[in-house]
C-alpha positions as CSV (number, residue, x, y, z in Angstrom):
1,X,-41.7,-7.2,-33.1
2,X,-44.4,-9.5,-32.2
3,X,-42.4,-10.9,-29.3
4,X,-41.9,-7.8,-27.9
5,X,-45.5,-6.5,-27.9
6,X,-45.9,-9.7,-25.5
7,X,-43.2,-9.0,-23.3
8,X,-44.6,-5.4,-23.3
9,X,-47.7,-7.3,-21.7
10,X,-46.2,-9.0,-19.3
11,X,-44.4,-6.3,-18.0
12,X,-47.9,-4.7,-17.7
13,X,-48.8,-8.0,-15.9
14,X,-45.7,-8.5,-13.5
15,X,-45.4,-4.4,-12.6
16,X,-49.2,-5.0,-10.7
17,X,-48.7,-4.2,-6.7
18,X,-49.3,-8.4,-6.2
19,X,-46.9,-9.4,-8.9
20,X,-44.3,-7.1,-7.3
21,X,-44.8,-8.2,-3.9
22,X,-44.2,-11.9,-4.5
23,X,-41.3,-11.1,-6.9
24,X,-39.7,-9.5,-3.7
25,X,-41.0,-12.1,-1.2
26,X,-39.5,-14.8,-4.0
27,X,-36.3,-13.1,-4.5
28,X,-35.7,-12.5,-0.6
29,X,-36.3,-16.0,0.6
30,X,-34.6,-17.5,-2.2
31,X,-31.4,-15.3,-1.0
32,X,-32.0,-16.2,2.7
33,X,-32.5,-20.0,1.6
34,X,-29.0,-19.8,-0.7
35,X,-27.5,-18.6,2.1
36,X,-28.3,-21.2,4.3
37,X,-26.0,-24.7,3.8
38,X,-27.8,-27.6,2.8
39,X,-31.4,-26.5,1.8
40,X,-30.8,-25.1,-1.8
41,X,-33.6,-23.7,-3.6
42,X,-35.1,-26.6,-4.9
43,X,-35.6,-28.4,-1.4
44,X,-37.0,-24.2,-0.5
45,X,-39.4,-24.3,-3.5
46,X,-40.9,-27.8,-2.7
47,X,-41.5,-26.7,1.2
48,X,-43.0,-23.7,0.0
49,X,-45.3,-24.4,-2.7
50,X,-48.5,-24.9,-0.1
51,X,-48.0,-20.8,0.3
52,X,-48.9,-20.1,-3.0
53,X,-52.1,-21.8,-2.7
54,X,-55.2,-19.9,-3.2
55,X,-53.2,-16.8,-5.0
56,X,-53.5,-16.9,-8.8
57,X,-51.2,-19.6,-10.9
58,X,-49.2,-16.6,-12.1
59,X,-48.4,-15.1,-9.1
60,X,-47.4,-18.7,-7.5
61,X,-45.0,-19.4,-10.0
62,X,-43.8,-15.8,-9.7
63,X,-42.9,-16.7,-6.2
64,X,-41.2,-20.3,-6.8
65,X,-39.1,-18.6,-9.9
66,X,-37.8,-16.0,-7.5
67,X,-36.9,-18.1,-5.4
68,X,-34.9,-20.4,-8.1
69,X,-32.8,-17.8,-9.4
70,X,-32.5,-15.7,-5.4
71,X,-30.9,-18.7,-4.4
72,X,-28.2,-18.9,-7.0
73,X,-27.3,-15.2,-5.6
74,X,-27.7,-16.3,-1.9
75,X,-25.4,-19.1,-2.3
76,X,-22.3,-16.9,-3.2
77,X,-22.4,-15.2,0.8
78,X,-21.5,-18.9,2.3
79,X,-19.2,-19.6,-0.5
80,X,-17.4,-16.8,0.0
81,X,-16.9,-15.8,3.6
82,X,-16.9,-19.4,5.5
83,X,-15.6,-21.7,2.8
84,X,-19.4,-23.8,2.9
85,X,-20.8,-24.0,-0.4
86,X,-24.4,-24.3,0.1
87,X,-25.4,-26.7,-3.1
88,X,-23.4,-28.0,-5.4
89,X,-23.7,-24.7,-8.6
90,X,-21.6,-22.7,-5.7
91,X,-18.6,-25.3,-5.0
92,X,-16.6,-23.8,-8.1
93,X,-17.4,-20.5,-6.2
94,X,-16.1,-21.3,-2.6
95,X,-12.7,-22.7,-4.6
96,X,-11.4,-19.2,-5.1
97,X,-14.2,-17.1,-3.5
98,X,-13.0,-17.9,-0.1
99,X,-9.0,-17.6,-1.3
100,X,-9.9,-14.0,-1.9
101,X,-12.0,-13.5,1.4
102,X,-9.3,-14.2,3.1
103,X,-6.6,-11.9,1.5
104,X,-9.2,-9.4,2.2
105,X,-11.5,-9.3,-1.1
106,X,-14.4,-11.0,0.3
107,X,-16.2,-7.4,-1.1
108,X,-14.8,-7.6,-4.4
109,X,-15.7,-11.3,-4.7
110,X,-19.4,-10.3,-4.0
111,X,-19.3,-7.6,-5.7
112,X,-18.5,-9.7,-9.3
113,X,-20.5,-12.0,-8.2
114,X,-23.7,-10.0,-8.2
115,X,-23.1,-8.1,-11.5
116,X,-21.9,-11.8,-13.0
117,X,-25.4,-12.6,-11.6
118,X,-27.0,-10.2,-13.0
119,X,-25.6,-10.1,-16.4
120,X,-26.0,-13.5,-17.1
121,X,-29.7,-13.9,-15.3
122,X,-30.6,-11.0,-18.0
123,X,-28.8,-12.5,-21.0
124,X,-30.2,-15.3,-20.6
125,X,-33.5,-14.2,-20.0
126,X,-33.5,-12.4,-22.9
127,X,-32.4,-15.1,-25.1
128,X,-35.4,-17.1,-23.9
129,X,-37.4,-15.2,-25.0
130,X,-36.4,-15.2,-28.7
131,X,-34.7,-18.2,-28.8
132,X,-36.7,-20.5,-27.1
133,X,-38.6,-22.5,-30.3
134,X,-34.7,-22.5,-32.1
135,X,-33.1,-24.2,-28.8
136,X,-35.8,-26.1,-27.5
137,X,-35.5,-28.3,-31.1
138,X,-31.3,-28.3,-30.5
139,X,-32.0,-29.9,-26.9
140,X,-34.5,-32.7,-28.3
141,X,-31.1,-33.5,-30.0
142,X,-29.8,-35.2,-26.7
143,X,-30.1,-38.5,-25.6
144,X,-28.4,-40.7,-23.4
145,X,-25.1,-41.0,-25.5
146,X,-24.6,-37.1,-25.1
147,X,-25.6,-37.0,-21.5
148,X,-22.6,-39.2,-20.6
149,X,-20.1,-37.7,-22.6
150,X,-21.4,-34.6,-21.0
151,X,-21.0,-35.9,-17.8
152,X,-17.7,-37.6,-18.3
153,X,-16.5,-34.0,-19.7
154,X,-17.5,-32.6,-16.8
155,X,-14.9,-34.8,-14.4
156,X,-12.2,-34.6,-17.2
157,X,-12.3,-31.3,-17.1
158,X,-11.0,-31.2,-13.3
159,X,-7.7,-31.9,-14.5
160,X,-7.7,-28.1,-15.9
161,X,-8.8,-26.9,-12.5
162,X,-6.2,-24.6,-10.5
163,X,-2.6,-25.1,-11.2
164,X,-1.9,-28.1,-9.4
165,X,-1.1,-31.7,-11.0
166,X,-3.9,-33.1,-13.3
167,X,-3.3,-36.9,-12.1
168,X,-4.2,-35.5,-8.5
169,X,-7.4,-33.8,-9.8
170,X,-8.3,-37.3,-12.0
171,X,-7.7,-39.1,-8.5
172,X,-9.8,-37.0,-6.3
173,X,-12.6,-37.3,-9.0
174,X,-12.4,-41.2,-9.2
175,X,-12.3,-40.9,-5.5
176,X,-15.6,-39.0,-6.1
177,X,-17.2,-41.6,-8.3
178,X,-16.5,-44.3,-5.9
179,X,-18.4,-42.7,-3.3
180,X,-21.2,-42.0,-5.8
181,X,-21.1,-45.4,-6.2
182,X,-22.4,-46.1,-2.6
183,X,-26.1,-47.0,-2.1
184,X,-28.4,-49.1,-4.1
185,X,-28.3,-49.6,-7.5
186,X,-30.9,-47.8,-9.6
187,X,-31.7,-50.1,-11.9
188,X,-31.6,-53.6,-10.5
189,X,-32.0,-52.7,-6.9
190,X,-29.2,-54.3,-5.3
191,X,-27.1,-52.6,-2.8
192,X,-23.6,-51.6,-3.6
193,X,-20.5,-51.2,-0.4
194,X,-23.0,-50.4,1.9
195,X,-21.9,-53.3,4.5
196,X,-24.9,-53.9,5.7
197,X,-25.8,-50.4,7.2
198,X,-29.2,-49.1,6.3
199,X,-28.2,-45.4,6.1
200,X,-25.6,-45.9,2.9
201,X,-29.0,-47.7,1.0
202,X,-29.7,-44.0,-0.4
203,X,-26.2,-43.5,-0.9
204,X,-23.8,-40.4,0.6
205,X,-25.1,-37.1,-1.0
206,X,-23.1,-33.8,-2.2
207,X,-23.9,-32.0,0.7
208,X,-22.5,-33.4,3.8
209,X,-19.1,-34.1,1.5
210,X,-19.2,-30.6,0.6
211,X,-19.8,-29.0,4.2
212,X,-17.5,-31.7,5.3
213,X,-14.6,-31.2,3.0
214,X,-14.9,-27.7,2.4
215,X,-16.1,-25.7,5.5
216,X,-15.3,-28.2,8.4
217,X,-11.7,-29.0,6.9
218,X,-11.0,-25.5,6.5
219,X,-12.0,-24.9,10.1
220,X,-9.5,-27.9,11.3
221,X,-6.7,-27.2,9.1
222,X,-6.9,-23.2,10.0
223,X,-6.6,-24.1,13.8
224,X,-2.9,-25.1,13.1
225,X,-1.8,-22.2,11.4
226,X,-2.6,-18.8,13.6
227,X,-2.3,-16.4,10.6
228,X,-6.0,-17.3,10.0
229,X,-7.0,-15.9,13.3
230,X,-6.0,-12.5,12.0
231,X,-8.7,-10.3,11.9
232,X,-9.3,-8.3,8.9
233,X,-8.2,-4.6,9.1
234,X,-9.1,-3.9,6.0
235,X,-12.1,-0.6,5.3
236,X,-15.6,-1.0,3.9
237,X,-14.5,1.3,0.7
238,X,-11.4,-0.9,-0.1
239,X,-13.6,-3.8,-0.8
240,X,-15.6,-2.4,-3.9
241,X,-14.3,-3.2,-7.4
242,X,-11.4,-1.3,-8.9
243,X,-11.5,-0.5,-12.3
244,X,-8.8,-2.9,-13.3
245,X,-11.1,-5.9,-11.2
246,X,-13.6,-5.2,-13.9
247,X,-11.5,-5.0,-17.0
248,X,-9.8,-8.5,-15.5
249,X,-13.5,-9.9,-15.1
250,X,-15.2,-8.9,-18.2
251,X,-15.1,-10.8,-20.9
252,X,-14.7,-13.8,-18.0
253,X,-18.5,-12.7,-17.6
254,X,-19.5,-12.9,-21.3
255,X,-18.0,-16.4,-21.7
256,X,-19.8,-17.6,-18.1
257,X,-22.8,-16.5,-20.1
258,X,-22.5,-18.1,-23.0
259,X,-21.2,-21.4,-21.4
260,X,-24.0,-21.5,-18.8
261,X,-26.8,-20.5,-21.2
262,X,-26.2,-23.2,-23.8
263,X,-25.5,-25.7,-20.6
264,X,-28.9,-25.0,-18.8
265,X,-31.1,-25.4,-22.2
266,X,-30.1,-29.4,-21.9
267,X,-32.6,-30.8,-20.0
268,X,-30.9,-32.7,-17.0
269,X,-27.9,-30.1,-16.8
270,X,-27.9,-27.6,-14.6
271,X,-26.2,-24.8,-13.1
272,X,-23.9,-27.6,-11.2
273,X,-22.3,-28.6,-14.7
274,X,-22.6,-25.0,-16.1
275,X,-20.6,-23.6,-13.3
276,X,-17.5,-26.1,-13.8
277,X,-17.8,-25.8,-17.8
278,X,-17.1,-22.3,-17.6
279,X,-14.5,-22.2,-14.6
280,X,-12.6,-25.2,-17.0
281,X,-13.5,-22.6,-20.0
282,X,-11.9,-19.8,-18.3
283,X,-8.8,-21.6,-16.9
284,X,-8.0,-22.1,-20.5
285,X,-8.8,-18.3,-21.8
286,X,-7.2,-17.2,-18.9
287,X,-3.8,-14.6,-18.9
288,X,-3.3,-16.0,-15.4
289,X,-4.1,-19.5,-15.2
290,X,-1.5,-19.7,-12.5
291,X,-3.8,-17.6,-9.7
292,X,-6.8,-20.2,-10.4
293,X,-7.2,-22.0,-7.2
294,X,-5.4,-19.6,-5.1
295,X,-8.1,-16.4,-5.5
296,X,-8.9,-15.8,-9.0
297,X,-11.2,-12.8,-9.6
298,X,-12.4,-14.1,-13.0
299,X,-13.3,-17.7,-12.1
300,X,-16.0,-16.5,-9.5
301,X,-17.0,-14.3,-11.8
302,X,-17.3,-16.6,-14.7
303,X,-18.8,-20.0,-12.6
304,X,-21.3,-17.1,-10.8
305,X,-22.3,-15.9,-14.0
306,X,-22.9,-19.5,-15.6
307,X,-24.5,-20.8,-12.7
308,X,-27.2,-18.6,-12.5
309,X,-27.5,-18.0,-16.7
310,X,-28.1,-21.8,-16.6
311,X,-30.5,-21.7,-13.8
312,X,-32.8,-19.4,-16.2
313,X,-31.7,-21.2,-19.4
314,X,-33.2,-24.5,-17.9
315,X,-36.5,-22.7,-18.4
316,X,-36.7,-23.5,-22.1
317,X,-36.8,-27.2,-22.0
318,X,-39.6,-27.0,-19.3
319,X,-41.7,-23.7,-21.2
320,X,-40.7,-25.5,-24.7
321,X,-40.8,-29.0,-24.3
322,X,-42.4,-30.2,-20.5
323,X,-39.0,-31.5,-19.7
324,X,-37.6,-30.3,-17.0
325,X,-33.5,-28.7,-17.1
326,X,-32.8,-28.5,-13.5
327,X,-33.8,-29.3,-10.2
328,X,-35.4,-26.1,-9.2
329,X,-37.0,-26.3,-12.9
330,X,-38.4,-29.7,-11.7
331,X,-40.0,-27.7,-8.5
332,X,-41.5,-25.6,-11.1
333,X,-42.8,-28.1,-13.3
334,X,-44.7,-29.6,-10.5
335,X,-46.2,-26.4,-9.7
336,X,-47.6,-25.5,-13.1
337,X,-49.4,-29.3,-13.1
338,X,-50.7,-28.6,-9.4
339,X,-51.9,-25.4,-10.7
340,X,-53.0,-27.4,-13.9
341,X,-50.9,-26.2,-16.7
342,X,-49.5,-28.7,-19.1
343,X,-45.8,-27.2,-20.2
344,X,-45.0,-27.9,-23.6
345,X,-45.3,-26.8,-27.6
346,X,-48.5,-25.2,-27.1
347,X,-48.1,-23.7,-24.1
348,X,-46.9,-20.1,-25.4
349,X,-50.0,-20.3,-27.5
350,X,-52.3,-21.3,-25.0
351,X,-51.2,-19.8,-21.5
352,X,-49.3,-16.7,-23.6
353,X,-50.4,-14.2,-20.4
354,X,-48.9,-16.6,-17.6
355,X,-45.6,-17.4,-19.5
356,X,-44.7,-13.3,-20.5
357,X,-45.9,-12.4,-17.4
358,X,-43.2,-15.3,-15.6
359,X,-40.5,-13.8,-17.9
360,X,-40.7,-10.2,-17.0
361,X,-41.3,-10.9,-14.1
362,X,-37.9,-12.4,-13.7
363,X,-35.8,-9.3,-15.3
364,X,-37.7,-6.8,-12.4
365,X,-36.4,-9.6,-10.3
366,X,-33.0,-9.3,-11.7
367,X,-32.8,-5.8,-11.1
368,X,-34.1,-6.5,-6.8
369,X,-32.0,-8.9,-6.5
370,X,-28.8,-6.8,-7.9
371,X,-30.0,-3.8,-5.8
372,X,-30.1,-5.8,-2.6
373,X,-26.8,-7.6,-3.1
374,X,-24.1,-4.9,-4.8
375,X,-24.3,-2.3,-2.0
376,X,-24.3,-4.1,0.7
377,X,-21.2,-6.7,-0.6
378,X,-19.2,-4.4,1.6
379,X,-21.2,-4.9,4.7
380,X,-21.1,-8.8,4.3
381,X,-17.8,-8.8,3.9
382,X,-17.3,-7.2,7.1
383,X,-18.2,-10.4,8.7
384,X,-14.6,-11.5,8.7
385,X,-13.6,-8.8,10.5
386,X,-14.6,-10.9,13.5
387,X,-11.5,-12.2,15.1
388,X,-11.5,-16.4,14.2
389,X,-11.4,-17.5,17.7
390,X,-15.3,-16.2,17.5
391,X,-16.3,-17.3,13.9
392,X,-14.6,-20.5,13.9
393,X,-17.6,-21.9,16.2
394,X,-20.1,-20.3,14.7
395,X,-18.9,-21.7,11.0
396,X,-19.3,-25.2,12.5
397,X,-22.6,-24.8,14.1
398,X,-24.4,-23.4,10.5
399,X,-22.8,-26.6,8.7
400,X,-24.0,-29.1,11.0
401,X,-27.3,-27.6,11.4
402,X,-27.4,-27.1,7.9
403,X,-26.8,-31.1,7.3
404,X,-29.2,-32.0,9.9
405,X,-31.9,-29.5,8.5
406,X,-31.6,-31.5,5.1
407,X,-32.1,-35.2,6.1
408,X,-33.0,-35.1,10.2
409,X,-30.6,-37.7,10.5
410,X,-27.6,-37.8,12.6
411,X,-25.9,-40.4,10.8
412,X,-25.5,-37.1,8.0
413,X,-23.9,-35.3,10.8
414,X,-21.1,-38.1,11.2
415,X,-20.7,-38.2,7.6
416,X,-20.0,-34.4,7.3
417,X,-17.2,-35.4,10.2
418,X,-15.9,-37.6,8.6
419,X,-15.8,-36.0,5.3
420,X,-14.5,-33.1,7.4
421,X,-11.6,-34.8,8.5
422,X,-10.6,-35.9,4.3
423,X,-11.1,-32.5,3.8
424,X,-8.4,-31.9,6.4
425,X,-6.2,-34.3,5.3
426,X,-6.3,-33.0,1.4
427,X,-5.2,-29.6,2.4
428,X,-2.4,-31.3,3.7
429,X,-1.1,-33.5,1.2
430,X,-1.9,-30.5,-1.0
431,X,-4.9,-32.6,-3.2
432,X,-7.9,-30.2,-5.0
433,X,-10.7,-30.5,-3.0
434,X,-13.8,-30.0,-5.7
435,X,-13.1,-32.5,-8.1
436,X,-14.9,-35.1,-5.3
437,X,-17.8,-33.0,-4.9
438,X,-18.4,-32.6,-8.4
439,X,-17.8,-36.3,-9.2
440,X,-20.4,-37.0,-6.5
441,X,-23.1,-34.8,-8.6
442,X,-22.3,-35.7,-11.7
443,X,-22.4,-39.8,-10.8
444,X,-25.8,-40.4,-11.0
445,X,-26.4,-38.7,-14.9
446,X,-23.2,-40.6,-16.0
447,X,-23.8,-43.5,-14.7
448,X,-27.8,-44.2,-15.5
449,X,-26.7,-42.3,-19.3
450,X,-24.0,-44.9,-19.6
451,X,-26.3,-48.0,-19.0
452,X,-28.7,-46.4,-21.2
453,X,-26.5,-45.5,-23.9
454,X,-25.4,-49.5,-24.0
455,X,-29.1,-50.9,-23.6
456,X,-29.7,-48.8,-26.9
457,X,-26.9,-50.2,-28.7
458,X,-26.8,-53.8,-27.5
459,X,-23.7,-53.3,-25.8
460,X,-22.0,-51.7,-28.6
461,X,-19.6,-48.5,-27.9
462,X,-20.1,-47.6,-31.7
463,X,-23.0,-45.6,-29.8
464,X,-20.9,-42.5,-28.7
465,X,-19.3,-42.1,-32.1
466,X,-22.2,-42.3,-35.1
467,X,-24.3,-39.6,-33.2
468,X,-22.8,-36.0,-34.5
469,X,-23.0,-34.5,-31.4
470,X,-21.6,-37.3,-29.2
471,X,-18.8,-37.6,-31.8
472,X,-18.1,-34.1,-30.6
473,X,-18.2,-34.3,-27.5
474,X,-16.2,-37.6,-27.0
475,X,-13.7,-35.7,-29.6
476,X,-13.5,-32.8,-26.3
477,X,-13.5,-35.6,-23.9
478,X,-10.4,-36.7,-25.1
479,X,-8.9,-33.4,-25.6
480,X,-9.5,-32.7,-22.0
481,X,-7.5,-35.8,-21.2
482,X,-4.8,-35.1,-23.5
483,X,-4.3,-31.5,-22.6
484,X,-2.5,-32.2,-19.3
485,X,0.2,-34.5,-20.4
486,X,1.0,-32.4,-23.9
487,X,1.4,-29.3,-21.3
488,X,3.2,-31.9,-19.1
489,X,5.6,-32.6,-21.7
490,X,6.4,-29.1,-23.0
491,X,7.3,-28.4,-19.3
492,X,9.6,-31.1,-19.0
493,X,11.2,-29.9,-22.6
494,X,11.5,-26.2,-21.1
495,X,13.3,-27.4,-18.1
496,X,15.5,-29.7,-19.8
497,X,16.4,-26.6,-22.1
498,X,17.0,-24.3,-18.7
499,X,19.5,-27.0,-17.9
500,X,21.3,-27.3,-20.9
């Protein structure tokens, strides 16, 4: 009863004409910015922060949180409609988001995707706020160890993704890591394949790849086949959800929740890692596992859902412990010691005004951002009723822009090209396209968790197995690799059988 007394407060706090204002300005720009390719709201929050100075810390970090959890909502319109993810928490989006767009349910993949959202933004929220002392002592539980099993799960688990072969998805992820591995190396310093050019010494990131593989290969592989140049006949009312859309997407929306929530309360996470946990989580509970890959309702409803739970999970390791979950939680971090508050144990105790004002703030927020993206789903959608000859242009011009905008370098231009011209190339020896994006991510926390994890133990492996948790998750680790070739096997049984 006691925590809902100071929730009570903060809503008294948040629902003041300034509060309001900045939760709208927050939530707008951080759906404008989500939209965009290649900012993300992390890169938006940083450029921003000088405009909160000189309003009062709450209202600042008002502003900065809306625009966290606005840009997981933004990045879904992208996803969706042109095939460009716009970060890396929307790539599991754009895998079946854009399948559906373009048997004409861009609306209903919008649609999910704003309630999904919603649903798990407010779960989350709300677990937060009770539970942030019990999880914020769980997440002290991981260390190094756990972060690369974690990691490791996450490219694993590619071999669940869609229907197609799990050695292909296992191959595209190495491929993934061995991009990753361009650049300089973080802990000695020395450089790694970049043959001498100065632009690979920070290494190739996620973004150009994902532009590249995902909207410009789409664009070159669609100019050989003129059924994509069809335009969209389809009316505004036939793109809302049906009733058996929502009975499909359900309980793919309580599991994106829980999946996401418990993913973003690990400091280092993510929604990036949240997203493909629960699209690999849902593949598995799925009745249809067959239609993942090719436009599956549920998965963007259940890697929307977890992306932006996660994004409001990550909020207990920072409030809790100073650490921050995320990079947007980072941003926010930042902020609060700019602003002169020092996150941690005490800071409930000391600052409890600032932090139940922040938490209401984000339901009203919640509740804008759901109002400004379900009825208008339709309206987006009707973007790809313009004929392709028109849009195709136009799809290359954001991506580029959006690359150079990110790094003002050229040299990221020609990469997205390049990356472009894979992407082509995978569509057409039929290889999944995500597993290299998401190996590209996820690089960096395997790889400086793995080092780690040995320095600890002297070299010794024994490390990953006489942790509990690590036990665990290299026990699922495992599983994930083993899955594919027991499911291989019973299929090879069930043919023989046919033939007998």
């Amino acid at each position: 009863m006691e925590i809902l007394g100071f929730l009570m407060d903060g809503f008294r706090g948040a629902l003041t004409p300034m509060n309001l204002l900045f939760v709208f300005i927050g939530c707008l720009l951080g759906q404008i910015v989500g939209a965009l390719p290649g900012i993300g709201p992390s890169a938006a929050m940083a450029i921003l922060m000088p405009l909160t100075f000189g309003v009062p810390p709450t209202t600042a970090l008002i502003m900065l949180s809306g625009i966290m959890y606005g840009g997981m909502y933004g990045g879904t319109l992208t996803s969706v409609l042109i095939n460009v993810p716009g970060e890396a928490a929307s790539v599991m989006t754009a895998v079946d988001g854009y399948q559906l767009a373009k048997q004409g349910r861009a609306g209903a993949a919008l649609s999910i995707a704003a309630i999904g959202s919603f649903y798990g933004g407010v779960a989350s929220l709300t677990a937060v706020v009770f539970l942030t002392p019990l999880l914020s002592n769980f997440a002290l539980k991981f260390n190094a160890p756990e972060y690369f099993l974690l990691a490791t799960m996450g490219i694993t688990a590619t071999a669940s993704l869609g229907s197609g072969s799990a050695v292909k998805s296992l191959m595209v992820g190495v491929f993934g890591l061995m991009i990753a591995m361009i650049g300089t190396d973080p802990m000695v310093g020395v450089n790694r394949l970049t043959f001498g050019v100065m632009e690979l010494m920070d290494g190739i990131d996620f973004i150009p790849v994902a532009i590249g593989i995902f909207g410009i290969g789409e664009v070159l592989a669609s100019l050989e086949d003129r059924k994509d140049f069809v335009v969209l006949k389809t009316r505004l009312r036939d793109l809302w959800l049906t009733a058996q859309d929502w009975a499909l997407c359900r309980m793919a929306i309580v599991r994106g929740t829980v999946v996401g929530f418990f993913v973003g309360t690990m400091p280092g996470t993510g929604p990036t890692i949240a997203s493909l946990l629960a699209y690999a989580a849902e593949h598995r509970a799925s009745k249809h596992p067959e239609n993942f890959g090719k436009g599956a309702l549920d998965a963007v409803a259940a890697a929307e859902t977890a992306n932006n739970a996660a994004a409001q999970g990550a909020l207990i390791p920072m409030l809790a412990l100073g650490i921050p979950g995320s990079q947007s939680t980072a941003v926010l971090l930042a902020a609060l010691l700019i602003l002169g508050i020092r996150p941690g144990p005490m800071l409930m105790s000391q600052q409890p005004g600032l932090v139940w004002t922040l938490l209401a703030s984000m339901y009203i927020g919640n509740i804008m951002l759901l109002i400004m993206n379900l009825p208008l789903a339709p309206l987006w959608a009707s973007i790809l009723r313009i004929p392709y000859d028109y849009l195709m242009p136009g799809i290359i011009a954001i991506s580029l822009v959006g690359v150079y905008a990110t790094s003002l370098s050229l040299f990221s231009v020609g990469i997205t090209v390049l990356f472009g011209i894979i992407g082509y190339l995978m569509l057409k020896f039929e290889l999944p396209r995500a597993p290299i994006v998401l190996a590209i991510v996820l690089a960096p926390l395997m790889e400086n968790s793995l080092r780690q994890s040995l320095m600890l133990s002297s070299g010794s492996l024994a490390i990953f197995v006489q942790r509990p948790i690590s036990a665990v998750l290299l026990l699922v680790v495992l599983t994930t690799l083993a899955l594919p070739i027991v499911r291989h096997i019973r299929d090879r049984r069930k043919r023989n059988s046919f033939d007998e």
